[in-house]
N, C-alpha and C positions, 0 to 999 in steps of 0.2 A: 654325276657319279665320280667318287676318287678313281684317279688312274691307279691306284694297286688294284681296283674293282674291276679296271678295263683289259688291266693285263692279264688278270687270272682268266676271265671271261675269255681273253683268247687262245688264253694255254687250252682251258676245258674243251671248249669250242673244238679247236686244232685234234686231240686227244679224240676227242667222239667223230670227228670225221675219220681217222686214220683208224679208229677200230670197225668203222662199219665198211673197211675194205678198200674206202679211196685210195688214192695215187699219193706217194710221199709228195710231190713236190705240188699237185693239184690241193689240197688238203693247205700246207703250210704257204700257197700262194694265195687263194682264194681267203682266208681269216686274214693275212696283208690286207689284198686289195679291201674286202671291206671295211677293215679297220680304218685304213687309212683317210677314205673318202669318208665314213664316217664323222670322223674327227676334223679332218681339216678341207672336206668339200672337196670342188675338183681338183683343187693345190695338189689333193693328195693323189694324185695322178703322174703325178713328176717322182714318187718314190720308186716306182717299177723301173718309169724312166731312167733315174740316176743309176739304179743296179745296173740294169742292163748296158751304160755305157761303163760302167765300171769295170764287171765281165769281158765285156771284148776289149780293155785296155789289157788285162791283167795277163800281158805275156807269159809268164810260165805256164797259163794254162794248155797252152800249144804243146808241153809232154805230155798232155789225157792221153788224147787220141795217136799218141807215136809210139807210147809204150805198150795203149791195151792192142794195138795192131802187131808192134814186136812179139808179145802174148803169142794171140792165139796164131801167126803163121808157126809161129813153134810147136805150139800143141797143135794146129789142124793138119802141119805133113811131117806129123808122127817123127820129127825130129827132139820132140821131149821122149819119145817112148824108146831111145836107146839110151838115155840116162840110165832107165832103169834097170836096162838089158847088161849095162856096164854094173851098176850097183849088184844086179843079181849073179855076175860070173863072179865079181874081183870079189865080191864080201860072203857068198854063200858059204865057204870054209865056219865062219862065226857063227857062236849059239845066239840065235836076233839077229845074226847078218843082215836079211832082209828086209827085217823090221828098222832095224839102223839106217839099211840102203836110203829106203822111205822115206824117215825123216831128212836126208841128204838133201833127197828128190825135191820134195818139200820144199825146202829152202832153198832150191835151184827155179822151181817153180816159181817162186814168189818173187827169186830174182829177174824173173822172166815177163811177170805178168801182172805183178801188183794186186790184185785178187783173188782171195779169198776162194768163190766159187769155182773160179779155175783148177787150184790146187786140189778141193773136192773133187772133183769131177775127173781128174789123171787118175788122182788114187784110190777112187772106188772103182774106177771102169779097167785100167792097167794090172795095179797093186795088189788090192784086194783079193781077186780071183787066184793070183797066183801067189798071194799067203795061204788062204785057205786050202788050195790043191797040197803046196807044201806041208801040211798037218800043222800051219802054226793057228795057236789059239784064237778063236776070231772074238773072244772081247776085246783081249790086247789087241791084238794090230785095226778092231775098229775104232778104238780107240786112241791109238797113231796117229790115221788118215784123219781123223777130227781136227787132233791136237798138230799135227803139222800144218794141214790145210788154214789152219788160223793165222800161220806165219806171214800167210799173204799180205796181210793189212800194214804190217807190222817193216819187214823186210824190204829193205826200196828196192825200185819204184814202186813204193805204197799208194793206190790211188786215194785212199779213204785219207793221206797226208796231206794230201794235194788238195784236198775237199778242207783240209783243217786249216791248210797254209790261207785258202783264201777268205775265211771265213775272219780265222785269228789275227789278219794279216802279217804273218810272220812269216822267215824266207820258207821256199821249199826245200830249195838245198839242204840248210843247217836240218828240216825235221827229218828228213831223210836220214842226215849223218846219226841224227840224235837216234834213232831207231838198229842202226847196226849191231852194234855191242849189244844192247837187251833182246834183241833176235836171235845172233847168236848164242845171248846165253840160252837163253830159254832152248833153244833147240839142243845145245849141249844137255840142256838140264833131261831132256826128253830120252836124249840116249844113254844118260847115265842111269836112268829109269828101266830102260829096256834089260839093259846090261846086266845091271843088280836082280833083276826079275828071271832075265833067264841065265843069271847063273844060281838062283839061288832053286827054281825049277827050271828044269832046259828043254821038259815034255812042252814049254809055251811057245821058245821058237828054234825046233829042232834045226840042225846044220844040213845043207843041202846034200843030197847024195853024191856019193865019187861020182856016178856017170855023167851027173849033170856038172860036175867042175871037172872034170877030167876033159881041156880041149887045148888043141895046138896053140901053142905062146902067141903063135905069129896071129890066130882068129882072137887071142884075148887082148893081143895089143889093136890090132884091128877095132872090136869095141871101144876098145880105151878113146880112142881118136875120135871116134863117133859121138862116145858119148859127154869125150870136152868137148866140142862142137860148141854148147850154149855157155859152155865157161869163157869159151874163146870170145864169143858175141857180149857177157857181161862187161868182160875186163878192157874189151875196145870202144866201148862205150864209157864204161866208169873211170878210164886211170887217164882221157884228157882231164873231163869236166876236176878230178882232184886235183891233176898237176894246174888247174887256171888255166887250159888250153883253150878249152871249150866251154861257152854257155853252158846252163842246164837243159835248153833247147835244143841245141845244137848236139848236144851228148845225146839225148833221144831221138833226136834224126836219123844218128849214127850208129843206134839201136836199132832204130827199125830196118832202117837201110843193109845191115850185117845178115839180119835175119829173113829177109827179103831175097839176097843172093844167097845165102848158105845153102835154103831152100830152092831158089834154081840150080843152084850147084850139086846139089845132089837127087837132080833129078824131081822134087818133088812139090813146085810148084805146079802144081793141073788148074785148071778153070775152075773149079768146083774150090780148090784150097785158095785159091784167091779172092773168089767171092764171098763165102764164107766168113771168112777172114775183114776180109773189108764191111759188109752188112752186118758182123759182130761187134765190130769199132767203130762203127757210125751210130747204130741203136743207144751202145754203152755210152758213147762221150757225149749225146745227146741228151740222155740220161740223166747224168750226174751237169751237165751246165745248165739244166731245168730246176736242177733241185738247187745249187747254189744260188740261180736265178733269184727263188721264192724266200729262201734262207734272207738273200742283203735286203730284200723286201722287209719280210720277217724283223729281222733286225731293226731297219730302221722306226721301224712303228715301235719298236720297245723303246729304240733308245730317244726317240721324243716323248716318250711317256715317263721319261725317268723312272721305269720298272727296276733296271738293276741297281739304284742308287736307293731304289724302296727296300729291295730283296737286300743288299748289302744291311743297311740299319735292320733290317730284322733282324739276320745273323747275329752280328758285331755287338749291334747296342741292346737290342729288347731280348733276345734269348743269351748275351754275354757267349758266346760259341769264340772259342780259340782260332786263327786261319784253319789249324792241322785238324781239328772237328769240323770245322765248313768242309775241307777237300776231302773227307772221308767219309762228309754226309752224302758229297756229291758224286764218289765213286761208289757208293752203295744205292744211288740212284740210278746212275747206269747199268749194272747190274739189274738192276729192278725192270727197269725200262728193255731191256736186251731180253725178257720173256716174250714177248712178243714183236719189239721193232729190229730192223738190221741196223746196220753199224752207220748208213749214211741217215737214216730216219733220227737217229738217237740224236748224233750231232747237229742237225739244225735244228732241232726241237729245242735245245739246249743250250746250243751255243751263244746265242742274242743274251743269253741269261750268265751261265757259266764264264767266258772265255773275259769280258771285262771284268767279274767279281774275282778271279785269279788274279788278274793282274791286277788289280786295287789290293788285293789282301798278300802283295809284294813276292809272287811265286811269278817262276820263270816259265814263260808260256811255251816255249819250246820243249821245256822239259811237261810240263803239263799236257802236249800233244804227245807224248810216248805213254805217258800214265792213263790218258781216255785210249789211248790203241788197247794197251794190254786189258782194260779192265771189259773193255767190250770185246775181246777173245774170249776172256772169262763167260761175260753175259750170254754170249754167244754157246757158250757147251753146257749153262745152270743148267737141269733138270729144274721144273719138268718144261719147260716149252723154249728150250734157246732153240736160236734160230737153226745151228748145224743142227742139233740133233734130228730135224723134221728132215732137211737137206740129205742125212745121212740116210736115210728111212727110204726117201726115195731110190736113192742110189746102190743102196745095197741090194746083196741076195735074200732071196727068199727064207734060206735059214736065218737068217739075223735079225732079230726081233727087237721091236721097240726097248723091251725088259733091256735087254744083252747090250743096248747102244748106252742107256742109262748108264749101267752098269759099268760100262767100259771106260766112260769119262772124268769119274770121279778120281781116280789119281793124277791125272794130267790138269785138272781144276785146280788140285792142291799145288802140283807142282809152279802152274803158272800163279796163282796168289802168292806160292812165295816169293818169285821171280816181280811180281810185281810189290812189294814189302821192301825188297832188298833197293829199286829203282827209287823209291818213294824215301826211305830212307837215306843213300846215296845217289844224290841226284849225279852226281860227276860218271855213274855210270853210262847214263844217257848223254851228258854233255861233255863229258870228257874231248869226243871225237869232232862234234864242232868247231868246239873252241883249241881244237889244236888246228884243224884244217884254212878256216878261215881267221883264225890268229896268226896265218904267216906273214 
């Protein structure tokens, strides 16, 4: 049988396992293993082997588990939920103020926790209830908590980068930095969305009532303090690791560790928010170093089958496809692929195939880990089956209907395509901050 025969054979394969509900990493480890023994007998028995000493070389993956623990001790002793309590005194005067807050939150979030789900889960259970109690429109702001909670992937510590970094092998650092500026924008882009919306109607996100901002300087400075709290924890972590203080390891210790005492310091480390905390970041990094596991497996059975060297000449030679028509076939694949898988399913499914034909058809792989974040945010909110939209269904109230989630995310889709057009066009957006930081 040609290996182009073998390799599709195990994409299908892969594909019919993962729809009839398997395990991402069970599914793309299990077509490995038998591919491999397959093909080269017990020999192929030393591929799993070789991944797995490779995994436990690969030091930086010791920030999984320091950053998704920094996470959730912030979210589990409700030291993220004065953010928002700061967002809703200092910005309620604004028409959208707390649609704005939100998106703040958001990106505070994400700089907290690296995930996605996370950020859902603050802003339907905190946010949510009290937009809606405020009279603001609940298509908009459900379609806020979508479009912010996406920043988690995106925003470092991005876990879903660190799953790219090890795949792609490229630093983690540099995709981190590469991800700053196009998060930021994008989140700008979100609240100049808001702005424009409610000033052009202001019945969407009416201004809070005097009673409710009418409170003593000394309780609004009060919040203030509180709700820098996680800005304090970011910037003690992030401003060694840029000055070359600190590792990137070492900058995550100092994450968790900040976040760790903040929480006994103010009283709200309990047994309950510890263990929690702890059996969430032990599940999670277990998790994701199963599925990278299966992924260097994955891979290697492609790349002894010379599949991407097959998949390249199809491109290149037999269909004549330009690079910038191959990268726009393949982010309209993700897209595709993002109705039904999440964002770690998509990239190893993928990646054995995608991540060398990039770097053959002479694009910079750094910058091409910001371009798969953004477009699987995208994949992530298509109608009809991205993955938030179901997430959001669960999470929300009773009034808000599948119809009203649809509905809600259709300008935040457009807004993030464009934001992904502009990256993709100038790549310096994404690399600019790299190649300034680690060019000193």
């Amino acid at each position: 049988m040609p290996y182009e025969m073998i390799a599709l054979l195990m994409f299908s394969s892969m594909m019919l396992m993962l729809l009839t509900g398997q395990r991402v990493f069970g599914a793309i480890g299990f077509v490995a293993c038998v591919a491999s023994l397959t093909l080269w007998g017990t020999g192929g028995s030393d591929i799993p082997f070789a991944g797995a000493m490779k995994l436990m070389k690969w030091y930086p993956l010791l920030t999984l588990p320091m950053f998704i623990f920094m996470g959730y001790v912030l979210s589990e002793s409700k030291i993220a939920d004065d953010l928002y309590k700061m967002f809703h005194v200092w910005m309620g005067s604004l028409s959208g103020g707390l649609a704005i807050g939100t998106i703040l939150l958001m990106v505070l979030i994400s700089a907290m926790n690296g995930l996605s789900v996370a950020g859902m889960a603050i802003g339907a259970t905190i946010a949510l209830p009290e937009l809606l109690r405020r009279g603001y429109d609940k298509i908009m702001v459900t379609g806020v908590i979508q479009a912010g909670s996406s920043l988690g992937i995106l925003v470092p510590p991005s876990v879903v980068l660190v799953l790219y970094a090890m795949i792609a092998r490229q630093p983690v650092g540099q995709l981190w930095l590469a991800g700053v500026i196009p998060g930021l924008m994008m989140a700008a882009m979100f609240v100049i969305y808001i702005v424009i919306r409610c000033k052009i109607n202001p019945k969407l996100g009416p201004v809070l009532d005097k009673a409710d901002r009418d409170m003593p300087m000394k309780e609004k400075l009060a919040l203030l303090r509180a709700g820098l709290l996680p800005f304090a924890i970011f910037f003690a972590m992030m401003i060694p690791f840029l000055n070359g203080w600190t590792s990137l390891v070492e900058s995550s210790a100092i994450g968790a560790m900040a976040a760790f005492l903040a929480a006994v310091l103010k009283g709200r480390m309990t047994k309950t928010v510890f263990e929690n905390s702890v059996r969430n970041t032990l599940g999670i990094s277990c998790m994701f170093m199963w599925i990278i596991l299966a992924a260097l497996g994955f891979g290697a059975v492609f790349d002894g089958l010379g599949a991407v060297k097959a998949i390249e000449n199809l491109f290149t030679e037999q269909l004549g496809l330009s690079p910038w028509m191959i990268l726009i076939l393949m982010q309209l694949s993700f897209i595709l692929m993002g109705t039904f898988l999440d964002d770690t399913a998509m990239l190893v499914i993928v990646a054995p195939l995608y991540v060398p034909l990039v770097g053959s058809l002479g694009f910079d792989l750094v910058w091409y880990g910001v371009l798969y974040t953004i477009t699987t945010q995208i994949a992530y909110m298509t109608p009809p089956f991205g993955y938030n939209l179901f997430l959001m269904r669960a999470m929300a109230p009773p009034e808000i209907g599948l119809r009203d989630i649809y509905r809600s995310i259709l300008p935040f889709v457009l807004v993030m395509a464009f934001a992904l057009a502009l990256v993709m066009v100038f790549p310096q957006i994404a690399l600019w901050l790299p190649d300034y930081i680690y060019g000193k």
